[in-house]
C-alpha positions in Angstrom: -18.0 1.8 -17.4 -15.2 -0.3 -19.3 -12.6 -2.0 -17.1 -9.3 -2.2 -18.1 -8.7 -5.7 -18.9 -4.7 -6.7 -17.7 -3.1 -8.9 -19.6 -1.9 -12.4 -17.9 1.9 -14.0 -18.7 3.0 -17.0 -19.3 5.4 -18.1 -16.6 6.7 -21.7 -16.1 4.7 -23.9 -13.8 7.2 -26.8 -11.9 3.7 -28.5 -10.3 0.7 -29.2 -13.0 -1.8 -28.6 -9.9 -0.4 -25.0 -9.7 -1.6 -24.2 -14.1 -4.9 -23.5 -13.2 -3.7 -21.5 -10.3 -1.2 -19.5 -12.4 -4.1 -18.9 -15.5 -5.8 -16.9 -12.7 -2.8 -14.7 -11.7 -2.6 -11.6 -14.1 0.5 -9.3 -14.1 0.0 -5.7 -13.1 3.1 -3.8 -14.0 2.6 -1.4 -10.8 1.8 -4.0 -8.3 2.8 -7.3 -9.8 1.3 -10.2 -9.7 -2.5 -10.2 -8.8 -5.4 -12.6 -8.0 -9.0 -11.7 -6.8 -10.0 -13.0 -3.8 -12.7 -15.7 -5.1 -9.9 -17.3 -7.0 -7.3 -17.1 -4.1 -9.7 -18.6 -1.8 -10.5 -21.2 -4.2 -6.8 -21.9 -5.0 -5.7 -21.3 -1.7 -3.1 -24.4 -0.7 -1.8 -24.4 -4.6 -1.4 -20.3 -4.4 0.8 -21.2 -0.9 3.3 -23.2 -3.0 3.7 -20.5 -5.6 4.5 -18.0 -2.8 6.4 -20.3 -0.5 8.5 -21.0 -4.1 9.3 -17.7 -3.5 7.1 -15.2 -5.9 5.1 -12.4 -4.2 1.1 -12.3 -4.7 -1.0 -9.4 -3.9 -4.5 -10.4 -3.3 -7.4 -7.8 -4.9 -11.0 -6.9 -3.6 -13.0 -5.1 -6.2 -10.3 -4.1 -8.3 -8.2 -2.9 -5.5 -5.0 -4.1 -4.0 -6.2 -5.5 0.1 -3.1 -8.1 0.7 0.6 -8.9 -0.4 1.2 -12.6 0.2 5.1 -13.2 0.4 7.0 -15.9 1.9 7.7 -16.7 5.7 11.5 -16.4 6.4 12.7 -17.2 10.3 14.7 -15.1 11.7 17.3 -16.5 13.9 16.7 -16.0 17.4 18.2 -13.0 19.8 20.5 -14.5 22.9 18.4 -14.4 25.7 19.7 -12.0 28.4 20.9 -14.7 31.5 20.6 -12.4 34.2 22.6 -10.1 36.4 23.8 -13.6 38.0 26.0 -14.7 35.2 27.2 -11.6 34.6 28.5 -11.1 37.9 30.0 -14.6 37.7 32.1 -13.5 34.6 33.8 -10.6 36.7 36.9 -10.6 38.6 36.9 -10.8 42.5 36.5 -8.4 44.5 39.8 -8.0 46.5 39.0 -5.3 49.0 38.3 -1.0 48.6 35.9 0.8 49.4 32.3 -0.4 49.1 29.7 1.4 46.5 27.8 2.6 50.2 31.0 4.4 51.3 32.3 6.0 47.9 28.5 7.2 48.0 28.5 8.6 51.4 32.3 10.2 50.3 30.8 11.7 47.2 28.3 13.2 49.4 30.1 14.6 52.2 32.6 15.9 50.0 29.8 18.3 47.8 29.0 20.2 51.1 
């Protein structure tokens, strides 16, 4: 059986460790750009630079697509909820009414 041999492009290299890196990365027009996984895990901390420079690099077993390797963003963080306390201590004063027990107990009496 004949496999179809994709052909690799040249793209410009900014660190002379990551050439030999980049002659292993061949272009697959429907998945992009694609190494096997003997030659990622041989080119493993040069392959991080290309990603973290920001290209994407999907990883193959056997001819098949297993991983897309893409670049970590952080996200900034949510506000952390303070509490009920604080919340409470951002509203008015109470200055008198009935309490939440007796408009409870009004409610109630007044369904019957």
């Amino acid at each position: 059986m004949k496999t179809k041999r994709i052909p690799t492009r040249a793209v410009p290299v900014p660190d002379p460790d990551q050439a030999m890196v980049l002659r292993e990365v061949t272009s697959d027009p429907a998945v992009g750009d694609v190494i096997s996984v003997r030659a990622a895990k041989t080119h493993l901390s040069a392959l991080l630079d290309v990603v973290a420079a920001g290209r994407e690099i999907v990883i193959t077993s056997g001819g098949t697509p297993k991983v897309r390797l893409v670049s970590f963003e952080l996200k900034p963080r949510r506000k952390v909820f303070g509490g009920a306390a604080r919340h409470l201590a951002t509203m008015p004063a109470w200055k008198g009414g009935p309490t939440a027990d007796e408009l409870i107990r009004a409610d109630r009496d007044g369904r019957g």
